[in-house]
N, C-alpha and C positions, 0 to 999 in steps of 0.2 A: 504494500500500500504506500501510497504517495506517504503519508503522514508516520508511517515508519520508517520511510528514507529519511527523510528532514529530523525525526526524534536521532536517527543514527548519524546525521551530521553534527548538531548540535553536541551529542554526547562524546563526538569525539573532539572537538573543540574545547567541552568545560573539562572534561576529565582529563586530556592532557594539559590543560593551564593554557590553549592557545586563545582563549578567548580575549579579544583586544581589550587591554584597561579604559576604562572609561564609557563602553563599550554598555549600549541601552539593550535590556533584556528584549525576544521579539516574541509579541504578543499576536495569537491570532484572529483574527477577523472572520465574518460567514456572512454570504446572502441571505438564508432564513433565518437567523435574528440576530439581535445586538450584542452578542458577548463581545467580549475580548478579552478572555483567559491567556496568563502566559501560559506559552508552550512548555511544556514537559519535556525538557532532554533525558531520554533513558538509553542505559547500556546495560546487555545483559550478558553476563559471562560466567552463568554457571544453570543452575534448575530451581527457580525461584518459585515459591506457593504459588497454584493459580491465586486468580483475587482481582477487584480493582484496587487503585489505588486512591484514599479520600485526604481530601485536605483543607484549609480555608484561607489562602493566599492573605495578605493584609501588605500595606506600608504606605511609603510615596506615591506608588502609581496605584490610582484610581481604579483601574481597568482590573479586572479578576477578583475586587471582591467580593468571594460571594461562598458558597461552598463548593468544592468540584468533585467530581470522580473523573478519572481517568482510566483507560489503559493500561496495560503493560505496553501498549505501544506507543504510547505517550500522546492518541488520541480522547481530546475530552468527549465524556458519554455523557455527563448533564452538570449543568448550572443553573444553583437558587435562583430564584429573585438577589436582586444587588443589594449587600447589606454589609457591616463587617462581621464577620464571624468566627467561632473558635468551636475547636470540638467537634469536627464533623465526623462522626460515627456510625455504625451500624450494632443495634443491640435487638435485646429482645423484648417484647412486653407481650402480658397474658399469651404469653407460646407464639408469639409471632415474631418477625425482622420487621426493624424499622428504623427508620433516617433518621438521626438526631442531630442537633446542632444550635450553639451557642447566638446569640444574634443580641449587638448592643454599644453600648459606649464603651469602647477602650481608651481607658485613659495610657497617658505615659507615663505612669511610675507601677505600671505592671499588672493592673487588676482591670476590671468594669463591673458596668451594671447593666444588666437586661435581662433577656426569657431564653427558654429553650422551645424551639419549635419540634414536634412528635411527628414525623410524616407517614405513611405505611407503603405498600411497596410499588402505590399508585401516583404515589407523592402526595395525597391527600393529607392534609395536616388535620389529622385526628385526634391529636390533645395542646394543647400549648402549656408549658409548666412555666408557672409567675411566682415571683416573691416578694411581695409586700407590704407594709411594716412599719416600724421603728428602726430603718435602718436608717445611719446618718451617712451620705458618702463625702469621700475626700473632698470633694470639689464643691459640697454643699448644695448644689441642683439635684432637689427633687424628683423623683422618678414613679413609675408606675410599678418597676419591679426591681428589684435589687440584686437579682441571682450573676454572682459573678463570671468571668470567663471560664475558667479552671476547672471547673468539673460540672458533669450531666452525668451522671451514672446511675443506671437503671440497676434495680437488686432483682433478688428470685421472689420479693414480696412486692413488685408491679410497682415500687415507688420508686421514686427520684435520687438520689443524694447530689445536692448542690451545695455552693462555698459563699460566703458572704463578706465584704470585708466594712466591719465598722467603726467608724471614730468615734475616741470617747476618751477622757481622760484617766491618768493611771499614776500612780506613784513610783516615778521612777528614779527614785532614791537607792534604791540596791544595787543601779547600774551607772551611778553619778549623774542621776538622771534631776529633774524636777520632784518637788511633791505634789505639783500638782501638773504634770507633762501630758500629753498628749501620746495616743499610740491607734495603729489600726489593730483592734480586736479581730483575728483569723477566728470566724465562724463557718459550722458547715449546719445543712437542714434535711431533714428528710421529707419527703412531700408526697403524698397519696397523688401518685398520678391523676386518677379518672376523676377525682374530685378537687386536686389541686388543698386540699390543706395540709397541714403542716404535721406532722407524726412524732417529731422529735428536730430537738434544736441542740447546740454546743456551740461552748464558746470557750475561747483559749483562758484568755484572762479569766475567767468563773476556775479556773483549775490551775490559777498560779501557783499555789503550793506543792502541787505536781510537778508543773510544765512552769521552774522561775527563769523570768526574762533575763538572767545570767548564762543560760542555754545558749545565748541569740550571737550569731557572729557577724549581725549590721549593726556600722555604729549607729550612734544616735546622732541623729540629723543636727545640721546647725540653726539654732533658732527655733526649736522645736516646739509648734505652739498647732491651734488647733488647725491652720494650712500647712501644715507641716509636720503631721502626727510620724511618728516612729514605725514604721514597718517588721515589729520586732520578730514576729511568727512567720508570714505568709503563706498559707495552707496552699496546697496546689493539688491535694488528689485524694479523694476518698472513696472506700471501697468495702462495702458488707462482708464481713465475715462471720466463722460458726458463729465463736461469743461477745459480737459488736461490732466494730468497724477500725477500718486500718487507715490510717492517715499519713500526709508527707506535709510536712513542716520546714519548709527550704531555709529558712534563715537560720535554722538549729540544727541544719546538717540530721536530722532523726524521723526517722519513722516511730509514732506509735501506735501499738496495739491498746484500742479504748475497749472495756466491758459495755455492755448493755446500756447504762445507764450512763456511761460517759467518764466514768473513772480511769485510768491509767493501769491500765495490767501489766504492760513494759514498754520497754523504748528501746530502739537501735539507734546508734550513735555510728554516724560515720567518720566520725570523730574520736575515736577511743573506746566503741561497742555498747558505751549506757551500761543497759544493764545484763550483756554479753561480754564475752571473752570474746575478741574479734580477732581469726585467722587472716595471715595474708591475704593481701588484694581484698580486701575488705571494706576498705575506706572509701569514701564519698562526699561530698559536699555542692549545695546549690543543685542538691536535687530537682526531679520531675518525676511524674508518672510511676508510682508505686503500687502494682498489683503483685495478690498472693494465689497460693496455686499449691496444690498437692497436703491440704491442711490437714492435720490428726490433732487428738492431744498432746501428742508430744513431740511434734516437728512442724515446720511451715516453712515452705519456698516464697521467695520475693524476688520480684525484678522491678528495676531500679536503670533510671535514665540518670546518668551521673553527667551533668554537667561538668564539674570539676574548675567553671570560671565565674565570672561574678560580673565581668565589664568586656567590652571589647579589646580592650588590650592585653589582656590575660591570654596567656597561649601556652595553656596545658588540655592535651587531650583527651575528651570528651569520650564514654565509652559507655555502654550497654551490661549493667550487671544483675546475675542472676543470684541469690543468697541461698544456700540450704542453714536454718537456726533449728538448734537441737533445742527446743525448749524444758527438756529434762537437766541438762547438765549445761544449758545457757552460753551454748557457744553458737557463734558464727563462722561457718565457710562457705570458700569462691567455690560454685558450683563451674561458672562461664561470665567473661568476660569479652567482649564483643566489640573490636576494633579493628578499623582497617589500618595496618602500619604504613601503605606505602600511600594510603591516602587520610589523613587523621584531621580530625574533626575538632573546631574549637566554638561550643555550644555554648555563650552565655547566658542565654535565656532561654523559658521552653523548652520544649521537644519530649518525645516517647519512645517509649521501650515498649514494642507489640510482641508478645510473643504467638507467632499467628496462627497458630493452629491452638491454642492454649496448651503445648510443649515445655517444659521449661530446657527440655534438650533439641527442640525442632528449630523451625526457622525462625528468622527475629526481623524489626522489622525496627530500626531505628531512624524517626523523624530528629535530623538537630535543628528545630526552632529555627531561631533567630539566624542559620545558616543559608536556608533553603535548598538546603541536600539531605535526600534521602538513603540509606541505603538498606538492604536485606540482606540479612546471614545467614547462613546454610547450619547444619547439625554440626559441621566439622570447624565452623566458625569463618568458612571462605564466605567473601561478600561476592554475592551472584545476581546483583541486582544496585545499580546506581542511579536516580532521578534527582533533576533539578530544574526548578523552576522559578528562578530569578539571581541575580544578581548578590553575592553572596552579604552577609548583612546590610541588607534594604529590605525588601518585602519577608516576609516569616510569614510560619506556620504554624501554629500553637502546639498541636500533635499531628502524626499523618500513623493512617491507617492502611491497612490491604485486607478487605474483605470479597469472598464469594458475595453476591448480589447479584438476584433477580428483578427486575422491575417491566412495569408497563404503564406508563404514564396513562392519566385520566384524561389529559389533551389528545388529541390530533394532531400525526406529523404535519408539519410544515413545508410546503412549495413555494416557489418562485421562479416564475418564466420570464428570462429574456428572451427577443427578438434578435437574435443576427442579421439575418436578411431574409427574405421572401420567404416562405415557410420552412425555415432553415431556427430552430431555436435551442437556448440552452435550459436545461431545468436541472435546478438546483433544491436537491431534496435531503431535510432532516428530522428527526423524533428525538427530542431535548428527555434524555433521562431514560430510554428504552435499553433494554441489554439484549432483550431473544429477538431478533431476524435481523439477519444478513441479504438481504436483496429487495431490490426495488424496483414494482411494475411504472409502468408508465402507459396512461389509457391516457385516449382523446377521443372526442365527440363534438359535433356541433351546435351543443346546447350544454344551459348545467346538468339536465335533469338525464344527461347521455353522456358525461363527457368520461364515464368510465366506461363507453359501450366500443372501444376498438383499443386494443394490446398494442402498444406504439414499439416497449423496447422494455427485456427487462435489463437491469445490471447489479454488481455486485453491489452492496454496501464498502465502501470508503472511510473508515475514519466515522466525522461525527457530521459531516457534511458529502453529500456524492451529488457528482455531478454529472450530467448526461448530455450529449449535443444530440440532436437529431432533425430530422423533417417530419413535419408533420401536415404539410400541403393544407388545405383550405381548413382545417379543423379549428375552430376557434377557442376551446373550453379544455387544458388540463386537470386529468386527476392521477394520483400518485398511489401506492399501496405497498405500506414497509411489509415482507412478507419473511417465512422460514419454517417452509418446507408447506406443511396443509397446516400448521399448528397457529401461525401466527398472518391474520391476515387484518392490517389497519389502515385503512383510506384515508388520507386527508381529505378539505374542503375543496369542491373543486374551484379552479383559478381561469382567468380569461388572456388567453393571448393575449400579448398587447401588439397592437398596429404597427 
C-alpha cells in the first residue's frame, strides 16, 4: 500500500537520525474529511502483537488533536471529534470493548480537568463519566467536571477509577515549608459508571501520617502561595486490586498498595524498596503507569514505566520494568527490564508500560510520553516494532496502547467525486473508525434513487482513504459500498457528479 511505502520512508529517516533538524513533522491530509493526523513512521523488525495502535497526539501543532488509532502500517483507521485528549484506551465494561478517553483542559504544570467519554464498538458514546464537586483547580476556573488527565480505569465492578488534583492548604513545616503553605492534594475517585456517582473517594493528604510529605522529591516551589501550590504527591495511575487499589505517586518515586478502605498496606520505594528489600535493577523514579498482574496472597507482579528524568535536560535512560514482590519475606526483584540500547529513550514526562497480551513475560508495548516514540518488545526483550509521530519533545502522548479492535461505525462511509474531464472522474472513498472490509464497490446511476443500480469498478481498500479514477460516461449520481467478502456490506449517501 501506498501508505506503507511512505510509513517505511519516514521510519527510515527518524530511526536513523536523518531527519533534517528543524525539520516540520508531515501531517496528512484527505478528500473525505478534515483530519490532519501526523503521520505515523513505523519500522518493523521482528513479530510484533497483532493490534492497532491508540494514542492522543497533543502540543504546538493544532492538527491531530484528537484520539487516533492506527495501523501497524502507520495508516490512520479513525479520529474523535477534535479535542485534546489523554488516555485513549480500549477496556471492558459489563462484558463488552469499549473506546475510552480522557477529553479536557490540560494545563502546563502536568494535570487537567474534564470527562471521560465511554464509546462502544459503534462509536456511540454510551456513558460519559463527570466529576463534580468541591474540587478547587490550580488555575481557579470553575468547571463542570474535575476528573483529571491521568487515569480512566475501568475495574471488574463496571466503575470508573479517576484522579483529581486539588488545592488546599497544608502545613508544610516538616519540609521547611509554610504553616500555612499551599499544596495540590493527589486524589483519586471511584465512580458507578451507569449512574455516574461516586463509590469511594481518597485523598493523599487525609493519610499524611502514612504517606509524610518528606517522601516527596519536588522541591517546594518559590513563592508558594495558593497560584503556586506544591505539587508534593502527583498521582498518575490507579488500579483495582484483590484487597483495594494500587497506586503511583511520581513525586515519591513509590507505588502503594491501599486496603479497602484507603489505608496503607505497603509501599514500594524506588528509592530504597519502602517497605521491601529491593534487589538489583530495582530502582525507579518519576514514574508512570503502574499495573499489577499474576496476584496471590503472597506475591504480586508490577510493571512500571520508569521515567528515570524529571526535565528535558536530564539524559538518563528511560526503561520498561516488570517487579516480581514476595510479599511473605518482603523482597523485590527484576523480573525484565525493557530497553533498547542502540536506541535509548529519555522520557520526562508520561508515557506507559503495556504489557499487551496481559504477559508479564510477552510482549510490551512502551509509549515514552513526552518523546513521541513508540516502541514494542518481544518475550526475549528485542524491540520488533518502532513508531513515531512527531517531532521529538513537541507534541506527546500521555500513554499509547496496541489493542485487537473490532469496530463498525454508526455513520456512513464517506465519498467525494471529482471531475477530471468528460466523464472521466476521481472518487475518493472513506469509513472514519471501520476495521472489517477491505474493498470498495463503486455503483453509478442516473438518479439518486438508482445511483447504486450499475457496478462501475471495484478496488482494494488503501490505507484510511482509497482512491479510484474511472469513467463513468453520462451517469450522473455516485454511490460507494465498503465491503469484505458477503459479511460486510455499507453504502454510503449517494453523491452527484459535479459538471
Amino acid at each position: 500500500m501506498a501508505s506503507s511505502l511512505l510509513s517505511s520512508i519516514w521510519a527510515a529517516a527518524i530511526f536513523l537520525g536523518l531527519q533534517a533538524a528543524g525539520a516540520s513533522w508531515p501531517y496528512n491530509t484527505y478528500v473525505t474529511e478534515p483530519f490532519q493526523p501526523p503521520q505515523l513512521g513505523v519500522n518493523v523488525s521482528g513479530t510484533p502483537a497483532p493490534g492497532y495502535i491508540f494514542v492522543g497526539p497533543r502540543g504546538e501543532q493544532p492538527n491531530g488533536t484528537a484520539a487516533l488509532i492506527y495501523d501497524q502500517d502507520g495508516s490512520l483507521v479513525y479520529q474523535s471529534p477534535g479535542a485534546v485528549t489523554s488516555n485513549v484506551n480500549v477496556q471492558t465494561l459489563f462484558g463488552k470493548p469499549v473506546l475510552t478517553y480522557w477529553d479536557g483542559d490540560m494545563l502546563t504544570i502536568g494535570f487537567g480537568y474534564g470527562l471521560v467519554h465511554v464509546l462502544d464498538d459503534t462509536y456511540n458514546e454510551i456513558y460519559t463519566v463527570t466529576l463534580p464537586g468541591d474540587i478547587i483547580p490550580v488555575d481557579g476556573s470553575p468547571r463542570a467536571s474535575y476528573i483529571d488527565l491521568h487515569e480512566s480505569q475501568l475495574t471488574p465492578r463496571n466503575t470508573m477509577l479517576v484522579t483529581a488534583y486539588n488545592v488546599t492548604q497544608a502545613d508544610l513545616t516538616s519540609v521547611g515549608g509554610a504553616e500555612d503553605g499551599w499544596i495540590t492534594d493527589s486524589t483519586f475517585w471511584e465512580i458507578d459508571v451507569a449512574t455516574n456517582q461516586v463509590v469511594f473517594s481518597w485523598s493523599a493528604l487525609a493519610h499524611i501520617d502514612e504517606i509524610p510529605l518528606n517522601y516527596s522529591h519536588q522541591p517546594l516551589p518559590v513563592g508558594n502561595d495558593r497560584n503556586n501550590p506544591w505539587d508534593a504527591y502527583h498521582i498518575n495511575s490507579v488500579v483495582a486490586v484483590d484487597d483495594g487499589y494500587l497506586i503511583s505517586i511520581r513525586h515519591m518515586f513509590s507505588a502503594f498498595y491501599l486496603n479497602s478502605d484507603g489505608s496503607v498496606k505497603w509501599r514500594l520505594s524506588g528509592n530504597g524498596g519502602g517497605d521491601f528489600q529491593a534487589g538489583p535493577n530495582c530502582n525507579f523514579s518519576w514514574q508512570h503507569h503502574i499495573r499489577a498482574f499474576e496476584e496471590t496472597p503472597t506475591s504480586i507482579t508490577l510493571s512500571i514505566f520508569n521515567n528515570n528524568n524529571n526535565g528535558p535536560s536530564q539524559r538518563v535512560p528511560t526503561t520498561g520494568l516488570v517487579l516480581d514482590l514476595d510479599l511473605l519475606f518482603m523482597t523485590a526483584s527484576n523480573r525484565r527490564t525493557l530497553a533498547d540500547a542502540s536506541y535509548p529513550m529519555y522520557s520526562w514526562s508520561q508515557g506507559s508500560n503495556q504489557l499487551v497480551s496481559g504477559d508479564p513475560d510477552g510482549n510490551a508495548l512502551l509509549d515514552y510520553g513526552s518523546t513521541t516514540v513508540i516502541h514494542e518488545f518481544d518475550s526475549s526483550g528485542n524491540t520488533v516494532l518502532s513508531a513515531q509521530f512527531g517531532e521529538i519533545n513537541q507534541p506527546a502522548s500521555y500513554r499509547g496502547y496496541k489493542y485487537q479492535w473490532s469496530a463498525t461505525p454508526f455513520w456512513d462511509p464517506a465519498v467525494v467525486v471529482r471531475s477530471n474531464s468528460a466523464g472521466n472522474v476521481s472518487v475518493y472513498m472513506s469509513w472514519n473508525g471501520a476495521t472489517d472490509y477491505d474493498t470498495w464497490s463503486i455503483y453509478g446511476g442516473s438518479s439518486v434513487a438508482a445511483a447504486n443500480s450499475t457496478l462501475l469498478k471495484t478496488v482494494a481498500r488503501t490505507g484510511f482513504e482509497t482512491r479510484a479514477d474511472l469513467v463513468i460516461g453520462n451517469l450522473t449520481y455516485i454511490q460507494v459500498a465498503a465491503e469484505k467478502g458477503a459479511g460486510t456490506r455499507r453504502y454510503s449517501m449517494p453523491v452527484a457528479v459535479p459538471s
